[in-house]
C-alpha positions as CSV (number, residue, x, y, z in Angstrom):
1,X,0.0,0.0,0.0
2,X,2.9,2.4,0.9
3,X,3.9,4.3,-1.9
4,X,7.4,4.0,-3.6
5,X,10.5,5.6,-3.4
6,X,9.6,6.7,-7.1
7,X,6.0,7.7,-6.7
8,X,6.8,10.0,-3.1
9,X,9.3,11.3,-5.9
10,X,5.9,12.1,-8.7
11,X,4.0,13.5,-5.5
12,X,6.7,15.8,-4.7
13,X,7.3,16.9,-8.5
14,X,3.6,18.5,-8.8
15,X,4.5,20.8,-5.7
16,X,7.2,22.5,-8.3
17,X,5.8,25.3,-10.3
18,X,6.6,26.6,-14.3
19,X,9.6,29.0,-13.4
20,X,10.7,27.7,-10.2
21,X,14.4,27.7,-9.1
22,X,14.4,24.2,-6.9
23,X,17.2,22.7,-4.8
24,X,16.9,18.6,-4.4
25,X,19.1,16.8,-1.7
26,X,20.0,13.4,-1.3
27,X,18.3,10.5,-1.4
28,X,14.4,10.2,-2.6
29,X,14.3,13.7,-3.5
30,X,17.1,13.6,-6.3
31,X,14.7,11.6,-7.9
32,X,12.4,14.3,-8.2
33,X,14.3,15.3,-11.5
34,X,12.8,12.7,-13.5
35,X,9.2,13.5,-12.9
36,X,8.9,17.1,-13.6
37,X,6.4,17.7,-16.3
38,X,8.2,18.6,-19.7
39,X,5.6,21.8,-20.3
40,X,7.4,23.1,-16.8
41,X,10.6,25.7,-16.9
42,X,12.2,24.4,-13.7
43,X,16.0,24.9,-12.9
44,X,17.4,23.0,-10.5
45,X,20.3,23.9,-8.5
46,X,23.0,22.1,-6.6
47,X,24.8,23.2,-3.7
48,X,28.4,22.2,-5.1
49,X,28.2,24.2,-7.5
50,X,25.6,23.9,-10.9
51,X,22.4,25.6,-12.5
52,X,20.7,23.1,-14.7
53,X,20.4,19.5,-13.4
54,X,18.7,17.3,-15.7
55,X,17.4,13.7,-15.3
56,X,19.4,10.8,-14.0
57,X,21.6,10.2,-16.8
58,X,21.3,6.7,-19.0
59,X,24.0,4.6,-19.5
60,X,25.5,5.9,-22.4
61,X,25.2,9.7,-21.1
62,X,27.4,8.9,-17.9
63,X,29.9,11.1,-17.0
64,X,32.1,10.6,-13.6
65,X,33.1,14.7,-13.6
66,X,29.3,15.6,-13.5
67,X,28.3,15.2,-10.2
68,X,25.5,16.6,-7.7
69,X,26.0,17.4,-4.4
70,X,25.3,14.0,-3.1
71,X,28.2,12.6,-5.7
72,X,25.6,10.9,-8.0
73,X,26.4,11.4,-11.6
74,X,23.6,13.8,-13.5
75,X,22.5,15.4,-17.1
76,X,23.2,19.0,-17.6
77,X,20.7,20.6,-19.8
78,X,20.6,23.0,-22.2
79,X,22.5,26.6,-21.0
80,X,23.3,25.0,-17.6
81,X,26.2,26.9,-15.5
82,X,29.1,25.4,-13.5
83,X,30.7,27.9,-11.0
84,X,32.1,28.2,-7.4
85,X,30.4,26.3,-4.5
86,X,30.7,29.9,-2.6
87,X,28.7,31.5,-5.5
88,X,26.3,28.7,-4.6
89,X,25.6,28.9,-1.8
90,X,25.0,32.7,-2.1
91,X,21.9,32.2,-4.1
92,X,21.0,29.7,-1.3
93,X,21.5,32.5,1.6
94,X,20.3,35.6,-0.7
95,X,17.1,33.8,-0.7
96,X,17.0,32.7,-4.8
97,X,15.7,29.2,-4.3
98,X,11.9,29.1,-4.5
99,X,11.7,25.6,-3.2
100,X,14.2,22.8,-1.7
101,X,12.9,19.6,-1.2
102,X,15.0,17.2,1.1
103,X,14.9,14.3,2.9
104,X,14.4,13.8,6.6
105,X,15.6,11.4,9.5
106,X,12.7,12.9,11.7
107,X,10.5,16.3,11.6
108,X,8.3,17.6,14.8
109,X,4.8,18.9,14.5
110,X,6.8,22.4,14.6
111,X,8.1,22.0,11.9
112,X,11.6,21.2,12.9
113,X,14.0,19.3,10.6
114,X,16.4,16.7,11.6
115,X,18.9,15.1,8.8
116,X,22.2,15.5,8.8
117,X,23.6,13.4,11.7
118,X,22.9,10.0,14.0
119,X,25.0,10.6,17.0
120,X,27.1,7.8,17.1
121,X,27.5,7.3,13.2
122,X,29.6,8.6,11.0
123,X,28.1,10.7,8.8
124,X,29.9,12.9,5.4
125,X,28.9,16.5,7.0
126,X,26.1,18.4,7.0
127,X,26.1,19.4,3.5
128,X,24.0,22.7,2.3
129,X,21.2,21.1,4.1
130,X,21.2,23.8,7.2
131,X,21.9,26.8,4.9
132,X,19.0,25.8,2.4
133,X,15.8,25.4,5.2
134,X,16.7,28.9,6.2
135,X,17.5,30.4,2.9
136,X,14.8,28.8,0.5
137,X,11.4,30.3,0.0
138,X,9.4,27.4,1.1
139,X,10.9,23.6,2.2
140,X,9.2,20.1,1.7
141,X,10.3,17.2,3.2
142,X,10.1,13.5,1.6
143,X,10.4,10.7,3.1
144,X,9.1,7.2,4.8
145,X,6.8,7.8,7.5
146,X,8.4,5.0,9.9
147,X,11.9,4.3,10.2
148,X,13.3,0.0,8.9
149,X,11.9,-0.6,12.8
150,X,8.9,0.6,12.5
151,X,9.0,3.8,14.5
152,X,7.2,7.0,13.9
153,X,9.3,9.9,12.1
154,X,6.8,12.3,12.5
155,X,7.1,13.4,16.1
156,X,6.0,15.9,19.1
157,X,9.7,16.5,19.6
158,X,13.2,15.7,17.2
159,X,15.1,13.7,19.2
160,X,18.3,13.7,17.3
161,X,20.3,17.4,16.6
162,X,18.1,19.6,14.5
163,X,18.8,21.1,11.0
164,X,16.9,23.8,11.6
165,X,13.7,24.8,14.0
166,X,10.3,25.5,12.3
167,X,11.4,25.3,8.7
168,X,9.4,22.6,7.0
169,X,6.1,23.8,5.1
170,X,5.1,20.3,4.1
171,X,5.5,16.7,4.6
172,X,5.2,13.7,2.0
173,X,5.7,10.6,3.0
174,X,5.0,7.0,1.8
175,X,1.4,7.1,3.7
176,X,-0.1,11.0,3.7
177,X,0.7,14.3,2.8
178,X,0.9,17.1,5.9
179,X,1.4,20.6,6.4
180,X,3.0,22.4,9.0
181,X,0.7,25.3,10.1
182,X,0.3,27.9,13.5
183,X,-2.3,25.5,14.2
184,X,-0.2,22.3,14.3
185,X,0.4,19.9,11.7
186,X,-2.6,19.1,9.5
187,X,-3.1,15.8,7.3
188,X,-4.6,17.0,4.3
189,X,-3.9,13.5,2.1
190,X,-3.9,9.8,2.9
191,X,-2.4,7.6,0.5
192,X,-5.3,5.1,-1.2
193,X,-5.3,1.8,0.9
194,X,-4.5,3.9,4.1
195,X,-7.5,5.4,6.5
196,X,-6.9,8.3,8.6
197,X,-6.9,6.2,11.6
198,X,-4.0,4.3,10.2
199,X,-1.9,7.6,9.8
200,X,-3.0,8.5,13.4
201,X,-1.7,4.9,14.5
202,X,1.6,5.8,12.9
203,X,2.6,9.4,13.7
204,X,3.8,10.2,16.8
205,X,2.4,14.4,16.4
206,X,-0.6,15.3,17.1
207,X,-2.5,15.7,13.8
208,X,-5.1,18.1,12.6
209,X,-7.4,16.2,10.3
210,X,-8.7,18.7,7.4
211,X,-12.3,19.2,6.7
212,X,-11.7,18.0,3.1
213,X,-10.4,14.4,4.3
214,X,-13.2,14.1,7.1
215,X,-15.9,14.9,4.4
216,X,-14.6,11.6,2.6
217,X,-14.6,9.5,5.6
């Protein structure tokens, strides 16, 4: 019933509008690239250093020096730019990325992020994570709603060190689709083959259900 790894990816590519400048991190979300609808201008940045990621590239379009952040070979397309990794992260902190959409160990019904670190594990660095839930427009998280043992990863409270406090606008996981409002954290989709109450069994928050999804109950 849970969704894929490729279809969170398909959800998340219809929150990108015609136009947008968009930041992907690692993981599910660099998957994003392949789904976004060909009638859309999108331009998608990466923190180490490029304007202009295209889709995953196919066997014969593989190329070891073209990297994302995340060291994943990519396609370039058309007009794409190469420069500095300090020029980009200025667009990141001058507020020039309209939407970054990463992945998350755990996120609180603030809105706080946590996924850069495990204490205990080793872990590459932080990455551009930090610098983009601050410095993009608007931030959605992908990812499984449980963790391999089964555990919530939506919860009251982060327990491991935070990327950043009250930075996530929405979440899209496997099971439902949430946003983070003053109110608290409202589920405004389930995932077909879930019911509400099973989203409420597996989120550790407290959830506000919208009036849409109790109308179809």
């Amino acid at each position: 019933m849970a969704l894929t790894r490729e279809q969170i990816a398909q959800r998340a590519a219809q929150e990108i509008e015609d136009g947008y400048y968009v930041n992907l991190g690692i993981g599910i979300p660099t998957l994003v690239a392949n789904y976004i609808p060909a009638d859309k201008q999108v331009i998608l940045q990466s923190e180490n250093g490029l304007l202009g990621i295209g889709p995953f590239p196919t066997e014969d379009q593989l190329d070891a020096e073209c990297i994302n952040a995340g060291k994943e070979t990519i396609t370039m397309i058309p007009g794409a730019s190469v420069f500095n990794s300090a020029e980009s992260f200025s667009m990141i902190r001058g507020g020039h990325i309209d939407l970054a959409i990463l992945g998350g160990m755990e996120v609180s019904e603030q809105g706080d992020l946590a996924n850069w670190m495990i204490p205990g594990k080793m872990v590459k660095g932080m990455g551009g994570a930090m610098d983009l839930v601050h410095g993009a427009k608007r931030v959605i998280v992908i990812m499984d709603h449980c963790n391999k043992q089964g555990q919530p990863k939506i919860l009251r409270t982060c327990s491991l060190p935070l990327t950043g406090k009250g930075v996530v606008n929405r979440i899209i996981t496997d099971r439902s689709v949430m946003d983070v409002t003053d109110k608290g954290l409202v589920l405004i989709e389930v995932v077909p083959g879930y019911t509400v109450q099973d989203i409420l069994d597996c989120t550790e928050a407290e959830l506000i259900i919208s009036d849409k999804l109790i109308n179809n109950q």
